[in-house]
Backbone bond lengths (Angstrom), bond angles and torsions (degrees), N, CA, C in turn:
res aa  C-N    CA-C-N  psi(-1)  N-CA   C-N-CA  omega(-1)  CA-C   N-CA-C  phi
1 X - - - 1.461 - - 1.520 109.46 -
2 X 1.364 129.09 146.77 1.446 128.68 -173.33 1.392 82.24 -109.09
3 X 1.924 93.90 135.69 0.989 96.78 -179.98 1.701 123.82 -90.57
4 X 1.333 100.04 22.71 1.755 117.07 171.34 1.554 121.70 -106.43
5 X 1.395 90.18 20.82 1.673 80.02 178.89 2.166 82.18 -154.09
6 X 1.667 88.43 177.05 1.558 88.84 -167.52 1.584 93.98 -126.16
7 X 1.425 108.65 169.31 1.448 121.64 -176.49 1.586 98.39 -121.46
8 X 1.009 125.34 112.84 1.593 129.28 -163.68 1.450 119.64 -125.80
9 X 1.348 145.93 142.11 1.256 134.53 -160.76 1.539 103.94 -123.55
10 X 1.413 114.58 -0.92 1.573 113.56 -178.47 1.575 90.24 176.28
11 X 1.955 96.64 155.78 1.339 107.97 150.28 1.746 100.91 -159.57
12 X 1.739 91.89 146.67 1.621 101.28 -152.68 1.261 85.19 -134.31
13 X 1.670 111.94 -176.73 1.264 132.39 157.77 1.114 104.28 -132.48
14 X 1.522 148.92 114.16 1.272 150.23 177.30 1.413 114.64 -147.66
15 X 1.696 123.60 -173.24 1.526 122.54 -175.49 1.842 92.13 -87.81
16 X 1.188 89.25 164.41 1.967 105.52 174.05 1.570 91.49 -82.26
17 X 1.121 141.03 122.01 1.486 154.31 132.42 1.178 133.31 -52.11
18 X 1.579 123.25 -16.78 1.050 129.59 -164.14 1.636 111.40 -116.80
19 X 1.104 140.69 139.80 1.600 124.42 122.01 1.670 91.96 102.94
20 X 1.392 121.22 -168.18 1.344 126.48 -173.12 2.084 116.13 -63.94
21 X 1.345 101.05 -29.54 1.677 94.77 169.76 1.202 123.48 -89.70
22 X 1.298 114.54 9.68 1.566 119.80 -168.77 1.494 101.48 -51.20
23 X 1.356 105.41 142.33 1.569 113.91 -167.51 1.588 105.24 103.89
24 X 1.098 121.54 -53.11 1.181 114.88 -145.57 1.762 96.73 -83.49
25 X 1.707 117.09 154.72 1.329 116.26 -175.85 1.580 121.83 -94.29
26 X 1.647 132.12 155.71 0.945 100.45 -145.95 1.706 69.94 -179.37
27 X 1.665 91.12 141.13 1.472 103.54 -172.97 2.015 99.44 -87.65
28 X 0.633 107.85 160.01 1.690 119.44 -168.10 1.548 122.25 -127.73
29 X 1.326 126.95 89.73 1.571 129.16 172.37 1.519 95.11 -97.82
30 X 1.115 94.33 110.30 1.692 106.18 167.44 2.118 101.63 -84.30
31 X 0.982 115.25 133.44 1.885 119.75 175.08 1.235 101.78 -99.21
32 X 1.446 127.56 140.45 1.749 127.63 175.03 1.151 77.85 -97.74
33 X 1.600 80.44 164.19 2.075 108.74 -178.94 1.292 102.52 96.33
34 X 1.410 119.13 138.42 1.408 123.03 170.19 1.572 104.08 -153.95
35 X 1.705 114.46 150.92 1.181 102.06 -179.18 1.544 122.92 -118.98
36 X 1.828 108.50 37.41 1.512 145.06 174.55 1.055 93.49 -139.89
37 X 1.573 95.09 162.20 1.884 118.50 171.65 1.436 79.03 -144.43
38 X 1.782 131.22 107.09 0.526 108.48 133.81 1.884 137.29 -94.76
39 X 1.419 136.80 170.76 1.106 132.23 -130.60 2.152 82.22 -91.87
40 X 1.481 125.45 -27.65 1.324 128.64 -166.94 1.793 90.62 -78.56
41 X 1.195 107.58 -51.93 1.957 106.25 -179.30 1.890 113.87 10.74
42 X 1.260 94.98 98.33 1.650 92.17 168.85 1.402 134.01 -92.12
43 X 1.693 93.06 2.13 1.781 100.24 170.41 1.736 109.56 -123.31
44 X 1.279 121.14 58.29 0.922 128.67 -145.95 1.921 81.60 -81.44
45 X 1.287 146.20 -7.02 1.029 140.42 158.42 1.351 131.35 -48.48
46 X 1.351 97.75 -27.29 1.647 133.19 170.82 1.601 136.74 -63.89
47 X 1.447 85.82 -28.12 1.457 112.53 -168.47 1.714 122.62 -73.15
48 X 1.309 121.28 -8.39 1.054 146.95 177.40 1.852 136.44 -145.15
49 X 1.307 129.71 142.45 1.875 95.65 -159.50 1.540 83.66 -113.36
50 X 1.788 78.92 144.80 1.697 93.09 170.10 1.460 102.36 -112.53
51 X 1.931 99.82 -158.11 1.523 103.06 -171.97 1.358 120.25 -88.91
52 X 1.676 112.11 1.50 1.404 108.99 177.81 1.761 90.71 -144.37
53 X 1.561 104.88 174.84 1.350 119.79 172.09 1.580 115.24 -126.91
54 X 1.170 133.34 168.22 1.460 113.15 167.20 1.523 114.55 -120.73
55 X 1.333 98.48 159.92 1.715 95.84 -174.50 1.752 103.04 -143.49
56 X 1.237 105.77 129.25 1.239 137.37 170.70 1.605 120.49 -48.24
57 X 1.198 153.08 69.64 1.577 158.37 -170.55 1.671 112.21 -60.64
58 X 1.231 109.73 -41.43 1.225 125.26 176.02 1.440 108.34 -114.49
59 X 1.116 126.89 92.71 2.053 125.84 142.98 1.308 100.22 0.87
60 X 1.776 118.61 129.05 1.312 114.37 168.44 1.526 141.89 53.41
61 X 1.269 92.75 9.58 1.790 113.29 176.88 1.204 119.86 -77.82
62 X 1.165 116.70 -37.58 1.556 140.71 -168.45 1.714 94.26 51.40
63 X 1.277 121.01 60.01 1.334 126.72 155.66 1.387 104.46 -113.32
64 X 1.181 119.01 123.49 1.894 116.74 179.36 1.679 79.69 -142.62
65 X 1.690 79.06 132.81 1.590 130.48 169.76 1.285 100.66 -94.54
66 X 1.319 121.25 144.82 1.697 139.18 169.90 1.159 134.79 -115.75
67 X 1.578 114.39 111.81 1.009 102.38 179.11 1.485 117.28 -147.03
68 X 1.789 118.75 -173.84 1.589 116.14 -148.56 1.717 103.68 -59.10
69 X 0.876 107.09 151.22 1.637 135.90 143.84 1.682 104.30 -96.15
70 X 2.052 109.49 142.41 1.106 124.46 -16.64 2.098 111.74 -60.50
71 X 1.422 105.43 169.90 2.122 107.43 150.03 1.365 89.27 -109.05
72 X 1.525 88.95 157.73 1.810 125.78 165.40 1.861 90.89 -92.92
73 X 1.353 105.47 171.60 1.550 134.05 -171.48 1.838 85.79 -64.05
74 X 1.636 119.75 -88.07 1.296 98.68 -164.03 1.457 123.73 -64.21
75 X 1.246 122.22 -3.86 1.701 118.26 166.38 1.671 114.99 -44.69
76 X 1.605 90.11 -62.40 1.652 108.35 174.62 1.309 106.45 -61.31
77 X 0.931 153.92 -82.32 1.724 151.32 175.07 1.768 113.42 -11.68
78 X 1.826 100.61 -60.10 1.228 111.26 174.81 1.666 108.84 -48.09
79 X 1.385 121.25 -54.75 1.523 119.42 -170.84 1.671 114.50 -59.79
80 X 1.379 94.13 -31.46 1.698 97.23 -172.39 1.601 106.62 -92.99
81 X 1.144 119.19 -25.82 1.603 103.31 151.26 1.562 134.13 -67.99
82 X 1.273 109.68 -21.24 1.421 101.88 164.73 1.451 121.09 -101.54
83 X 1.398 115.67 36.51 1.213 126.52 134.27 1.571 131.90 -120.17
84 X 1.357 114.44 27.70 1.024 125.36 -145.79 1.706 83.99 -111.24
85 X 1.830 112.70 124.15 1.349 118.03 165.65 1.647 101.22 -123.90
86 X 1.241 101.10 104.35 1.873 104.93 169.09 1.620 122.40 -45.73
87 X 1.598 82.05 109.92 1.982 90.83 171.69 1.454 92.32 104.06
88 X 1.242 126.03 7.02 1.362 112.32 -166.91 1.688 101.05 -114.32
89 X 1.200 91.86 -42.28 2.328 90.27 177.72 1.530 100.20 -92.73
90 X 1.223 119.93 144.66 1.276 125.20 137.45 1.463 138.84 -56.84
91 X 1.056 117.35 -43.28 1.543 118.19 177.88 1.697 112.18 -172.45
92 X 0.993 103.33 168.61 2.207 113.91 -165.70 1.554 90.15 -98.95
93 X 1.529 96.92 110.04 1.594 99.62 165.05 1.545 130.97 -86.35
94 X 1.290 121.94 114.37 1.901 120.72 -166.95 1.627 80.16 -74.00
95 X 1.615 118.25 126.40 1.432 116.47 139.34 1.023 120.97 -134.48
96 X 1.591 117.44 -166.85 2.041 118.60 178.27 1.062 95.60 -126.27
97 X 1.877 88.62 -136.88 1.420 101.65 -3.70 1.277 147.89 87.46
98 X 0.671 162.73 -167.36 1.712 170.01 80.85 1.319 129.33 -45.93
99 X 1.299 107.86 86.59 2.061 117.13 -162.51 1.926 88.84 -61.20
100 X 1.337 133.47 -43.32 1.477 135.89 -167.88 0.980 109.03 -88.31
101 X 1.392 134.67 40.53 1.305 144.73 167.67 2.063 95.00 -110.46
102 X 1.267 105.60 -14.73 1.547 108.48 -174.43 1.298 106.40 -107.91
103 X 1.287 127.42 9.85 1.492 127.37 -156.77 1.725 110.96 -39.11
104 X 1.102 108.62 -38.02 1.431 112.22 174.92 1.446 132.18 -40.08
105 X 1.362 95.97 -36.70 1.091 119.82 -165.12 1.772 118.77 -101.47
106 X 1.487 90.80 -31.10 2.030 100.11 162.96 1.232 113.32 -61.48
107 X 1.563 124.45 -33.24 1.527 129.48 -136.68 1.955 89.78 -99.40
108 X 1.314 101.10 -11.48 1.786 102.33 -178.95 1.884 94.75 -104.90
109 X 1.370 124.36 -25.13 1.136 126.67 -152.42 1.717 93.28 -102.11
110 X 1.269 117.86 -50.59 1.403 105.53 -157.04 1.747 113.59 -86.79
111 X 1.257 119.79 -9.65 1.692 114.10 150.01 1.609 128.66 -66.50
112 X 1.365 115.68 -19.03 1.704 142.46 164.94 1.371 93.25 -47.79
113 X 1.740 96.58 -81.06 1.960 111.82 -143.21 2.014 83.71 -76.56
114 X 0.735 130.19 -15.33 1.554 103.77 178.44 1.441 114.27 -85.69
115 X 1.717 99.00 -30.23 1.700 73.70 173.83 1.875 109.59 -97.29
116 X 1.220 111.76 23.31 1.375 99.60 164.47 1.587 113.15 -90.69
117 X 1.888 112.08 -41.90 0.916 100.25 -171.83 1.433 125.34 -106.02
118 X 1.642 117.05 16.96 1.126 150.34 -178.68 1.690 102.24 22.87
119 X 1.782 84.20 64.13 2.033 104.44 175.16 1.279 109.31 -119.28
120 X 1.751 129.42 -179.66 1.300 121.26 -166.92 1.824 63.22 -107.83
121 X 2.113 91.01 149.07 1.250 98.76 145.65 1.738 113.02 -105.74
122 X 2.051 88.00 146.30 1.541 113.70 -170.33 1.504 91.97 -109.12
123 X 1.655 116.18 114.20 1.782 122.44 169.11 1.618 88.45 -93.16
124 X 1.202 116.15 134.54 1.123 159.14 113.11 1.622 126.67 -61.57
125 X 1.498 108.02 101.29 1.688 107.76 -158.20 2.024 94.56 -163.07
126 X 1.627 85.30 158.58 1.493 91.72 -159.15 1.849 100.55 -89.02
127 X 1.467 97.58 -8.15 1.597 87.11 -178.86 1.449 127.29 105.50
128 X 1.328 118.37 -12.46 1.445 127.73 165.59 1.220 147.87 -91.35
129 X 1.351 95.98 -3.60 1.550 98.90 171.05 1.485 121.60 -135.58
130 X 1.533 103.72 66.89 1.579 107.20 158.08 1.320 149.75 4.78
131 X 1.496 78.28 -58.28 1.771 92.25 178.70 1.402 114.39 -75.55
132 X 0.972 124.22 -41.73 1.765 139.99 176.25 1.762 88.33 -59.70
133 X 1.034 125.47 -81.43 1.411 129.56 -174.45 1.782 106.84 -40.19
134 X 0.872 138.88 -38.55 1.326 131.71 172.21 1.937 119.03 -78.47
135 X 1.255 101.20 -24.95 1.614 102.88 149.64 1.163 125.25 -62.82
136 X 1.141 140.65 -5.44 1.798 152.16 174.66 1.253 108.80 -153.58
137 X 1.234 120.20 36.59 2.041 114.22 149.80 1.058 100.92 -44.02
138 X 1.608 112.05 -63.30 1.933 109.86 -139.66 1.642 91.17 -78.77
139 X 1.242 122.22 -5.91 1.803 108.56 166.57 1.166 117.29 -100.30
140 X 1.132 130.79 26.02 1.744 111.15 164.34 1.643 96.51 -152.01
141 X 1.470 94.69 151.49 1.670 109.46 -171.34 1.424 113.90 -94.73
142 X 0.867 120.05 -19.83 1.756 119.74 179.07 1.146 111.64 -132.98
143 X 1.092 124.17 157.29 1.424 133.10 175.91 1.456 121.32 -126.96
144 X 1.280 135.97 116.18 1.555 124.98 -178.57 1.413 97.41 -125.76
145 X 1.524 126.60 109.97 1.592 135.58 -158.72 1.230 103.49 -132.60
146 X 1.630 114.09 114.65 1.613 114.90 -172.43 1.750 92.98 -73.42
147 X 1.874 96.04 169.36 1.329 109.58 141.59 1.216 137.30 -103.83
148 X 1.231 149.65 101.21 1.231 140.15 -172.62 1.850 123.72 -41.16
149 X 1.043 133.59 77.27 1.656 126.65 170.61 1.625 98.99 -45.69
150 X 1.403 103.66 154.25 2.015 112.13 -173.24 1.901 78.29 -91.91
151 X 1.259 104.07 -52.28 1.953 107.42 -160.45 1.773 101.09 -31.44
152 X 1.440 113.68 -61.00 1.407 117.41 -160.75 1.712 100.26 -82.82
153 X 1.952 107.50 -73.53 1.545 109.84 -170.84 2.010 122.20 -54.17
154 X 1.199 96.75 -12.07 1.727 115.00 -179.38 1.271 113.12 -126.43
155 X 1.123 151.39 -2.57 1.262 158.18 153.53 1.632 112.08 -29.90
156 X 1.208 122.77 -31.34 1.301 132.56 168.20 1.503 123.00 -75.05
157 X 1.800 120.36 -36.12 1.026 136.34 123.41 1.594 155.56 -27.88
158 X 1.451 88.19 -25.99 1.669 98.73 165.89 1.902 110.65 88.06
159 X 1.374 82.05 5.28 1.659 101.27 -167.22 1.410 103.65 -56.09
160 X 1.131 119.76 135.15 1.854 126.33 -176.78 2.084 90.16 -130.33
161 X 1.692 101.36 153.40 1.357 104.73 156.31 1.930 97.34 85.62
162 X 1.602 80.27 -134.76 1.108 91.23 -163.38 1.888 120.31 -95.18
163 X 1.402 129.12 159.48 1.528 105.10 -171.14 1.281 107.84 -79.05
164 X 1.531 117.25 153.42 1.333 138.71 -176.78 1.794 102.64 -49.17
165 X 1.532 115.94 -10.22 1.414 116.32 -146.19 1.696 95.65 -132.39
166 X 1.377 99.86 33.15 1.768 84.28 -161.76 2.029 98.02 -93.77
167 X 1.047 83.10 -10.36 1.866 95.27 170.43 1.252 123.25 -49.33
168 X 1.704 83.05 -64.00 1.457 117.35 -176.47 1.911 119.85 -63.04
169 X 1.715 90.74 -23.62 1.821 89.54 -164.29 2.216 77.16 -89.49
170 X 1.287 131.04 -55.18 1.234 117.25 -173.71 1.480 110.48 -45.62
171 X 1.096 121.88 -67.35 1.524 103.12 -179.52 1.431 118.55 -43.41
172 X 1.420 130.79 -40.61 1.009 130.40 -169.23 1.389 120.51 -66.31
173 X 1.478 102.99 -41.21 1.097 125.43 -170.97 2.225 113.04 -67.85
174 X 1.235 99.65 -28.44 1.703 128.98 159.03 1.134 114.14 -51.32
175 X 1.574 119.71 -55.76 1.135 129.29 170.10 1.627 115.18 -44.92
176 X 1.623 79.75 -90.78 1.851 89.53 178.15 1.485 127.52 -20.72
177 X 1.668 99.23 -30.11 1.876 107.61 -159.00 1.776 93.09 -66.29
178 X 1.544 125.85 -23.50 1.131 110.63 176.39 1.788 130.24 -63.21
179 X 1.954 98.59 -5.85 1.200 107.96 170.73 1.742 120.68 -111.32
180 X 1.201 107.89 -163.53 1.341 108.21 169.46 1.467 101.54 -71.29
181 X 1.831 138.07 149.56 1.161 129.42 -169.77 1.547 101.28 -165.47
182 X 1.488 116.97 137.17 1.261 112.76 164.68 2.172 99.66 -146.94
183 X 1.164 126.96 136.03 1.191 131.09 144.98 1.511 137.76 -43.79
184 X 1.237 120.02 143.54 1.752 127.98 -172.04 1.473 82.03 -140.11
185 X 1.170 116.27 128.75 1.609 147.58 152.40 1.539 104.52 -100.44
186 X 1.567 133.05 109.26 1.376 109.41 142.91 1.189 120.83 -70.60
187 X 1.316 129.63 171.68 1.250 138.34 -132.78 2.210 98.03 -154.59
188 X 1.459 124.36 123.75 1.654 91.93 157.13 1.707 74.77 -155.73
189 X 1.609 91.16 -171.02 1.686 113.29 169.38 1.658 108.58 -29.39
190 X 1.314 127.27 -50.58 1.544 131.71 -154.81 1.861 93.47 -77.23
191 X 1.427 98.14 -22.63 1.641 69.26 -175.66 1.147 148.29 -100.10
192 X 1.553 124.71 152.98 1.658 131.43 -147.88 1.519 94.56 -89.73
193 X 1.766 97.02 139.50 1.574 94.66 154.84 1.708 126.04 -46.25
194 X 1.456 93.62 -43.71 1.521 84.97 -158.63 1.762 116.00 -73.33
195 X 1.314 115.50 -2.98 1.250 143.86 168.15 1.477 124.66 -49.73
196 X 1.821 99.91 -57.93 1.460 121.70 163.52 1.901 102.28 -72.40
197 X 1.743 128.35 -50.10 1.246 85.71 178.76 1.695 122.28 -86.12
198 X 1.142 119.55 26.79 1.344 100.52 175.44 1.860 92.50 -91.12
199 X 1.342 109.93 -51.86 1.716 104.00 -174.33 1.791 110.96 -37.68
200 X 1.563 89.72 -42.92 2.261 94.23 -179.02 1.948 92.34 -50.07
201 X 1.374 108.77 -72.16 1.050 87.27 -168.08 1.659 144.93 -54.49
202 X 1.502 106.06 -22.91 1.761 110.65 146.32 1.092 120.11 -48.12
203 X 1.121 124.51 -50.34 1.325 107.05 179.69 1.588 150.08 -65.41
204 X 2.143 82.21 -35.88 1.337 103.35 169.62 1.845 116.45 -66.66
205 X 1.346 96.98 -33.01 1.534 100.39 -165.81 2.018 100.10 -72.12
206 X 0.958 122.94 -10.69 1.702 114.49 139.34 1.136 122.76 -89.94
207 X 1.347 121.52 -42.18 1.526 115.30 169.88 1.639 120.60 -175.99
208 X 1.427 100.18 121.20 1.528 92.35 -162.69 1.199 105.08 -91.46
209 X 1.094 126.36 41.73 1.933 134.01 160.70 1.634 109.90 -106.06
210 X 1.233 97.82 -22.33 1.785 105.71 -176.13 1.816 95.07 -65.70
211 X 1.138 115.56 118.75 1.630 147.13 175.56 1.682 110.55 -29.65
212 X 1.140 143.75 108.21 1.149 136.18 163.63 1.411 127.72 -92.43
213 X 1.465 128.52 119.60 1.935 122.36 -164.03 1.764 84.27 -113.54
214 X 1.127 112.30 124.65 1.422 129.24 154.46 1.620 112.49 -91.61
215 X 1.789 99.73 103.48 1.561 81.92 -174.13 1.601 107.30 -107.52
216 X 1.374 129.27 120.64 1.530 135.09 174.22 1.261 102.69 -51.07
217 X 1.722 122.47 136.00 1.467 117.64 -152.05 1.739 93.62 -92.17
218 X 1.133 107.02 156.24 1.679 118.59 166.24 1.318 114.12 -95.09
219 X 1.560 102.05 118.93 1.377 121.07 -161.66 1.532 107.73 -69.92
220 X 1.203 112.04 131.38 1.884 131.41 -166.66 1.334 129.39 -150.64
221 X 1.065 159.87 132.50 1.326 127.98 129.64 1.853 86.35 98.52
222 X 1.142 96.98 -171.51 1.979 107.70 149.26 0.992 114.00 -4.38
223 X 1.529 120.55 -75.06 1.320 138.41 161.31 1.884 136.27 -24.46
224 X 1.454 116.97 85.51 1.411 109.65 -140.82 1.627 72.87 -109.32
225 X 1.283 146.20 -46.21 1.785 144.36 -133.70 1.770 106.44 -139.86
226 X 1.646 104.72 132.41 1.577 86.05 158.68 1.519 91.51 -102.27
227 X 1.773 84.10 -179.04 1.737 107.40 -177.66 1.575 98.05 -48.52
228 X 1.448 122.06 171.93 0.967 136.66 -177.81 1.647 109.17 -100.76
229 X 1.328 137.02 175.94 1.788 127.60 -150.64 1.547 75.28 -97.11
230 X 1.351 125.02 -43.40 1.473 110.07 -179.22 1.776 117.88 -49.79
231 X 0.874 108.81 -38.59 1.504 117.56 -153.45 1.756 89.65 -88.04
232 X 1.008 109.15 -66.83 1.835 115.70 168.13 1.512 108.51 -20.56
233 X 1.034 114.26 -48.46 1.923 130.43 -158.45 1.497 82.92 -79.52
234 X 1.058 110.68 -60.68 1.777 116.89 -158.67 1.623 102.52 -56.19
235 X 1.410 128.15 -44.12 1.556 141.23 179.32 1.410 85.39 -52.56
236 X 1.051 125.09 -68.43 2.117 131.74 -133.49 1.537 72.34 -79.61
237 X 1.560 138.22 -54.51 1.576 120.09 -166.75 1.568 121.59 -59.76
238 X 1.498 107.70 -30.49 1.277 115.19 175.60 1.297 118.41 -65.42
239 X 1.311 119.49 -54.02 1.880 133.21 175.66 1.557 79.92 -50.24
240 X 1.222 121.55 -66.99 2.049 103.52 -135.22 1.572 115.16 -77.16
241 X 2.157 99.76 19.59 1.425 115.44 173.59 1.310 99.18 -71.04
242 X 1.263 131.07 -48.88 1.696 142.76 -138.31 1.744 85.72 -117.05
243 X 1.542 131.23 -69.40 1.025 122.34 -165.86 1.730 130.77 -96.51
244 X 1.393 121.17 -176.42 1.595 112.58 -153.87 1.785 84.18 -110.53
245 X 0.982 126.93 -52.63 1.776 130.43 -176.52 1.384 107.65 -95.95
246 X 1.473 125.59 115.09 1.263 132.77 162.96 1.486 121.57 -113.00
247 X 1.304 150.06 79.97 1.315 110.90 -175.23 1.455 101.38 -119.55
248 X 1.515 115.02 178.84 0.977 148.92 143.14 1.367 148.16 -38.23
249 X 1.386 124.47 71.96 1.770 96.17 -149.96 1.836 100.64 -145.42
250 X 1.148 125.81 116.28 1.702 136.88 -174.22 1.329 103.81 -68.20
251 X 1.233 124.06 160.90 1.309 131.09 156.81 1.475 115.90 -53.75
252 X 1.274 135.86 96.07 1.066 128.17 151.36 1.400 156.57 -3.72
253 X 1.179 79.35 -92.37 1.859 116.05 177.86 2.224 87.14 -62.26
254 X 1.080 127.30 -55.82 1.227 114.84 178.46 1.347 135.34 -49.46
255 X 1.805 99.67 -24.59 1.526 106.44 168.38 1.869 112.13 -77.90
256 X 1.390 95.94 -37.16 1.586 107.41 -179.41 1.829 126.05 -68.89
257 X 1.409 90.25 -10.17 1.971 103.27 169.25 1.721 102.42 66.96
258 X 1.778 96.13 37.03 1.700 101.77 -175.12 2.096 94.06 -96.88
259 X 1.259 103.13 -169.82 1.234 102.40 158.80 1.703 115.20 -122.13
């Protein structure tokens, strides 16, 4: 892969669905390649790079145009300015995928697209790789960093306890605190209380004001049930032992038939 150009699986303009901005609109580079499968994954298209990506011309059209994999820096710039309506997005969301699996390639790209499109960048990232994430702190403004549960994302694995990655999400999570930052837990039937409080306590033990989103998973794939309103309540009671912001919040954009 050159590390001056990117391998990308989509680029959209749609609402944020997820996490504390949900609602709000927000230009969208999805990155192919990821370095999890987990088994809930709703862009599982993402998960590997092919020879083209698709891109959206019209917001909400569901018309996608195709085109090559790898882009150079102004290819990508060029596409996201000509969808670009001032006052109308809030900020450029990095997703997968795993956007910090390309770090090479943000660190030439994301001083470009900010001053073209003079937006906050929003990473969207699974949380494991620190080190990549501390090569581009000082370029991106928000941070929304899942935790991996072993019950649901390792369950295929045999994974018991605690996640293989809980190292990886504290350091990371250290990092990030130098930015704006909030957590996404998915949430389904498999998962253990004691699961949600060990993650509260990662979080808290950097800072228990940093935002926690419990998201109930959207049933797919594998995926046949979410948690039940009992079991949901019981998660958000456990976090708001250790932490100050807990909420509650579904996929959105999935109820709304957006992408």
């Amino acid at each position: 892969m050159n590390p001056k150009t990117a391998q990308l699986a989509e680029v959209f303009s749609s609402i944020q669905g997820e996490g504390i901005y949900v609602g709000e609109r927000q230009f969208f580079v999805r990155f192919a390649g990821c370095n999890l499968s987990c088994q809930y994954c709703d862009s599982p298209q993402a998960l590997e790079i092919k020879p083209n990506y698709r891109f959206e011309a019209v917001p909400g059209a569901h018309k996608w145009e195709s085109r090559g994999n790898p882009v150079t820096t102004p290819q990508l710039v060029e596409l996201l300015t000509s969808l670009d309506k001032p006052g109308l997005d809030h900020s450029l969301s990095l997703t997968g995928g795993e956007p910090l699996l390309q770090v090479e390639f943000l660190k030439e790209f994301l001083p470009t697209v900010k001053a073209a499109l003079k937006l906050p960048i929003y990473l969207e990232t699974n949380g494991t790789l620190p080190e990549h994430l501390n090569e581009v702190i000082d370029l991106v403004d928000i941070i929304a960093m899942d935790i991996k549960l072993p019950s649901l994302a390792y369950r295929q694995a045999g994974a018991t306890g605690l996640s293989p990655y809980w190292k990886e999400h504290k350091k990371f999570l250290e990092i990030a605190y130098l930015k704006e930052v909030f957590v996404k837990i998915v949430v389904a039937k498999e998962t253990k209380i004691m699961e949600i409080d060990e993650a509260a306590k990662l979080i808290a033990a950097v800072d228990e004001k940093i935002p926690l989103v419990l998201q109930p998973v959207t049933p797919h794939g594998q995926i046949k049930h979410r948690p039940g309103a009992e079991e949901i309540l019981a998660f958000q009671a456990t976090a708001k032992r250790k932490l100050k912001t807990v909420r509650v919040i579904p996929q959105i954009h999935k109820l709304l038939g957006l992408s």
